[in-house]
Every structure is written in structure tokens, then in C-alpha cells.
C-alpha positions in Angstrom: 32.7 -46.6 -53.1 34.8 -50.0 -52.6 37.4 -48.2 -50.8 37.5 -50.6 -48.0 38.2 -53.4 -50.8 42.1 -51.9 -51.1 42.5 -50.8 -46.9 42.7 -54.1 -45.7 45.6 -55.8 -44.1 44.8 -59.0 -46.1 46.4 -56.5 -48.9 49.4 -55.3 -47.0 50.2 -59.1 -46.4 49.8 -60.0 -49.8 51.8 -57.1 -50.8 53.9 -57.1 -48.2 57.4 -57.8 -49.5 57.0 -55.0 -53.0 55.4 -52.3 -50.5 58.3 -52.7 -47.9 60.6 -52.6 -51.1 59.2 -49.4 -52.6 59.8 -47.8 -49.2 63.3 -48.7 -48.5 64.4 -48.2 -52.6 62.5 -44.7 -52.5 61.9 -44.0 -49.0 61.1 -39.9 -49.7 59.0 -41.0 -52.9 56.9 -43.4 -50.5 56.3 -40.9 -47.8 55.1 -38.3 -50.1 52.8 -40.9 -52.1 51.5 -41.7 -48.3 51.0 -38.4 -47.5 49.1 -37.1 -50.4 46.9 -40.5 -50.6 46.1 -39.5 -46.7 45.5 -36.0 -47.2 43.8 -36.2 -50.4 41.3 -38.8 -48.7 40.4 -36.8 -45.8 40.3 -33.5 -47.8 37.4 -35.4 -49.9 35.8 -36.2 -46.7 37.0 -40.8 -47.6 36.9 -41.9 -43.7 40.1 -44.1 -43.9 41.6 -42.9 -40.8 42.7 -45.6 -39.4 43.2 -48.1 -42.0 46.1 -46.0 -42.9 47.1 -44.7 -39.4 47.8 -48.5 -39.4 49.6 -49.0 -43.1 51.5 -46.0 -42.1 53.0 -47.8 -38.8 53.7 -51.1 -40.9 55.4 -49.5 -44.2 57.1 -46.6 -42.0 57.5 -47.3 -38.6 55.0 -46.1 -35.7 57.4 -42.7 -35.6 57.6 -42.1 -39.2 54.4 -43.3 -40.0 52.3 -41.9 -37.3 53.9 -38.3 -37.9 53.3 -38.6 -41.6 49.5 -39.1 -40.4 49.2 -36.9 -38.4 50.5 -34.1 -40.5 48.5 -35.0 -43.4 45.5 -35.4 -41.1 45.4 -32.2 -39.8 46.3 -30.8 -43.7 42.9 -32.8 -44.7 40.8 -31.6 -42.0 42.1 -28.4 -42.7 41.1 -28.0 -46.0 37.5 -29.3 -44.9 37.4 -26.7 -42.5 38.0 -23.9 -45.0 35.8 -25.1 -47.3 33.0 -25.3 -44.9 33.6 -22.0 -43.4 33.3 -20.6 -46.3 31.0 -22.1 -48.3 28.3 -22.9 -45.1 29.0 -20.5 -42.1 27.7 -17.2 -43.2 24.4 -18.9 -44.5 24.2 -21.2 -41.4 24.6 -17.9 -39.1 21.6 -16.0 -41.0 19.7 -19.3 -41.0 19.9 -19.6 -37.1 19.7 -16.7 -36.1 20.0 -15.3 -32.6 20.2 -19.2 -30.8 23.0 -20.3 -32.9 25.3 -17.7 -32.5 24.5 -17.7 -28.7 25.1 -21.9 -29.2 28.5 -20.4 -31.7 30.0 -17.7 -29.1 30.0 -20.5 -26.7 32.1 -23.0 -28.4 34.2 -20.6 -29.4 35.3 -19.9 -26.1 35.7 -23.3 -24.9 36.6 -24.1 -28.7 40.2 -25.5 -27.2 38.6 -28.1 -24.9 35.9 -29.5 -27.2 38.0 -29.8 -30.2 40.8 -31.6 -28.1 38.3 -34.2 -26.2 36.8 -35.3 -29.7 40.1 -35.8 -31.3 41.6 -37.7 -28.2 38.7 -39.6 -28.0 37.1 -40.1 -31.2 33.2 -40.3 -30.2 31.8 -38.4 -33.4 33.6 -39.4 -36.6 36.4 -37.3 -37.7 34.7 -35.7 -41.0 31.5 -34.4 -38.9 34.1 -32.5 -36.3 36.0 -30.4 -39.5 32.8 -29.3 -40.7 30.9 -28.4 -37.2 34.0 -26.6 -36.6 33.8 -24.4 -39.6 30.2 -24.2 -39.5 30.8 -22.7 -36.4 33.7 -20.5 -36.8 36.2 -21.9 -34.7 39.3 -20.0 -35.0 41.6 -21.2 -37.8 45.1 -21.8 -35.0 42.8 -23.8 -32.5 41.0 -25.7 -34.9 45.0 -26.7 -36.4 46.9 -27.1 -33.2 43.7 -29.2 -31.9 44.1 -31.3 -34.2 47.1 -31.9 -34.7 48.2 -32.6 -31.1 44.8 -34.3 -30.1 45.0 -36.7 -33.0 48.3 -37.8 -31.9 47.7 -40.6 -29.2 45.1 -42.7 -31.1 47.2 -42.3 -34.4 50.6 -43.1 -32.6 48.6 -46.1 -30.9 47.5 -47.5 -34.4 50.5 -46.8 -35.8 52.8 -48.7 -33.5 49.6 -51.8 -33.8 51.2 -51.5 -37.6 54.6 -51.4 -36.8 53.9 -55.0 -35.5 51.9 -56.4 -38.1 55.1 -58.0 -39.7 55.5 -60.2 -36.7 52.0 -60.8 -36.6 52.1 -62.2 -40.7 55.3 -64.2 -40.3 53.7 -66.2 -37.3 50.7 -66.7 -40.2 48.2 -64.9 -38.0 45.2 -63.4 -40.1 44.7 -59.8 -37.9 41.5 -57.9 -38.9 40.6 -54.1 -38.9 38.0 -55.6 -36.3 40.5 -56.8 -33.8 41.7 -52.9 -33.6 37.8 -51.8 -31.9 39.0 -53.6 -28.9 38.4 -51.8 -25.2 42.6 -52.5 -24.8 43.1 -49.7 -27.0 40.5 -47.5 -26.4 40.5 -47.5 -22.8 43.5 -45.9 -22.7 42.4 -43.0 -24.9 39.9 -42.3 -23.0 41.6 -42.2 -19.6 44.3 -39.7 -21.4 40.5 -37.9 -22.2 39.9 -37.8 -18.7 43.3 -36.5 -17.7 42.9 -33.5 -20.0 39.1 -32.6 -18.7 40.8 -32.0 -14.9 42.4 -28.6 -15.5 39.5 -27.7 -17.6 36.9 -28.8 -15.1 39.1 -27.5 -12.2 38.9 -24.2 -13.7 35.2 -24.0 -14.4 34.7 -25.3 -11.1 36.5 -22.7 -9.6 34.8 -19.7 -11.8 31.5 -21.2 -9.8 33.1 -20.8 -6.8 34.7 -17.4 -7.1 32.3 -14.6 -5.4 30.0 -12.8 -7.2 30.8 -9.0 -6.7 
């Protein structure tokens, strides 16, 4: 679609100077044209996550503009959710039969730890986990508050990257989208992963442990 042509930080140094402008002449304007541009991407499925997780940190701040993400993150993946579950999960359910809603009745009761690990840690891409989630009927309040709070550390970590990009442009550096793949940033995310499997895997350890009566 050429999408990637526009998301670039070549652009937000060439346009540096009237972005940061627009923003501090009309900063409510700016965060709601952020905002909807965000949302509206993700609720058509346009994985641009991080591009903007980034532009949001450099035109906002990494508070501002990682909360404005994150909010219109979870709004997008909502909508994806509702579409899906109601356009695909009664057909997928009649489709699969008995398996699948064994495989369904299972998520959904661990639906708070797999949701969480796969937005902390972002191993399947961000569209595919809206629409297995309301393929598979994962409550509505888990699938939000999941989101939400698990897309937080890697969208606050981008963001504060974009809060230094300024630094980065008046030192003439030429930073790429490609520079942001690096294990410095992802390691971290997925030791915070790790940290939230313990009391999960500490309670399913002890449910095997607990007598049988």
C-alpha cells in the first residue's frame, strides 16, 4: 500500500521543525489528529505500530505520546476484536466443532496470561492476536485491560527512543526503523515477560502439586 513511504524518520527530520510547530500552536488538535490516525490504522488492520509508537515519543513526549498510543491501540484492537467476534466466532465454533471449543474453553481460562505474554512480548504480530482473540471469545474486559497494560512497556520504550530522536537529527545522525530491531531493546521485554510468567507458573505448578482427593 506505500504506507511505509510516509512512517519513516527520514520524514519526521525533514518535517521536523512544521510537525513540532503544529503541536506546540495546537497541542489538543495534534493529539487528536495522532490519535485517530493511530486508531484508525489499527482498526483497518495497517501494522504501523511502532513507526508511530515512535512519532508519538518525538512530536509528544515519551509520556504524552506513549499514552496517546496506547489508548488508541487498545481502541483499534478493540474494534478488530468486535468485528471478529461477531462476524467469524459463531461460524468458526460450528466449523470446529467439539476440538475447538475444548482448544476455546481453555484459553479462556488462562485468556489473562496469554493475552498479556503476547502483548509484552510481541512474538505474533499485533493484528493476528485481536482477531484469534475474538475468534475465540475471549471476554471483552480481559481482552481491553490486556491490552492496554501489556502494550505499555514496549510502546513506552519506543516512545522514549522518539523522545530522543531530536538529539539524534541535530548531531546529523541518519537513525533507521532498523536500528529499533535491536536485542538492547527487546531483551528487556522479554525479561519483564519472564517476570510475569512466575506467578502464573507458580500457580500451575502448585495446582500439580496439590493432592488429588
Amino acid at each position: 500500500m506505500g504506507w511505509h513511504h510516509y512512517f519513516t524518520l527520514a520524514t519526521l527530520k525533514e518535517h521536523r521543525d512544521l510537525l513540532l510547530g503544529h503541536v506546540r500552536d495546537h497541542p489538543f488538535l495534534s493529539a487528536a489528529v495522532f490519535f485517530g490516525i493511530y486508531a484508525g490504522a489499527l482498526s483497518c488492520s495497517i501494522p504501523i505500530n511502532t513507526p508511530l509508537n515512535v512519532a508519538g515519543g518525538f512530536l509528544f513526549g515519551w509520556l504524552e505520546g506513549g499514552l496517546l498510543a496506547i489508548t488508541a491501540a487498545t481502541l483499534g484492537a478493540t474494534v478488530i476484536y468486535l468485528a471478529t467476534d461477531t462476524a467469524l466466532a459463531g461460524p468458526l465454533r460450528a466449523l470446529g466443532g467439539k476440538p475447538l471449543i475444548r482448544v476455546e474453553d481453555a484459553i479462556r481460562r488462562n485468556a489473562l496470561f496469554y493475552l498479556l505474554i503476547s502483548r509484552i512480548v510481541p512474538i505474533f504480530p499485533f493484528v493476528l492476536v485481536n482477531v484469534a482473540a475474538g475468534m475465540l471469545d475471549v471476554p471483552l474486559g480481559t481482552f481491553v485491560l490486556t491490552t492496554f497494560f501489556g502494550e505499555m512497556p514496549v510502546t513506552f520504550t519506543y516512545a522514549s527512543l522518539g523522545s530522543g530522536l531530536g538529539r539524534l537529527f541535530d548531531h546529523g545522525a541518519r537513525p533507521s526503523f532498523h536500528l529499533l530491531a535491536q536485542p538492547s531493546i527487546f531483551l528487556p521485554l522479554l525479561a519483564l515477560a519472564l517476570f510475569v510468567l512466575i506467578p502464573f507458573g507458580w500457580r500451575a505448578y502448585s495446582m500439580r502439586r496439590k493432592p488429588r482427593g
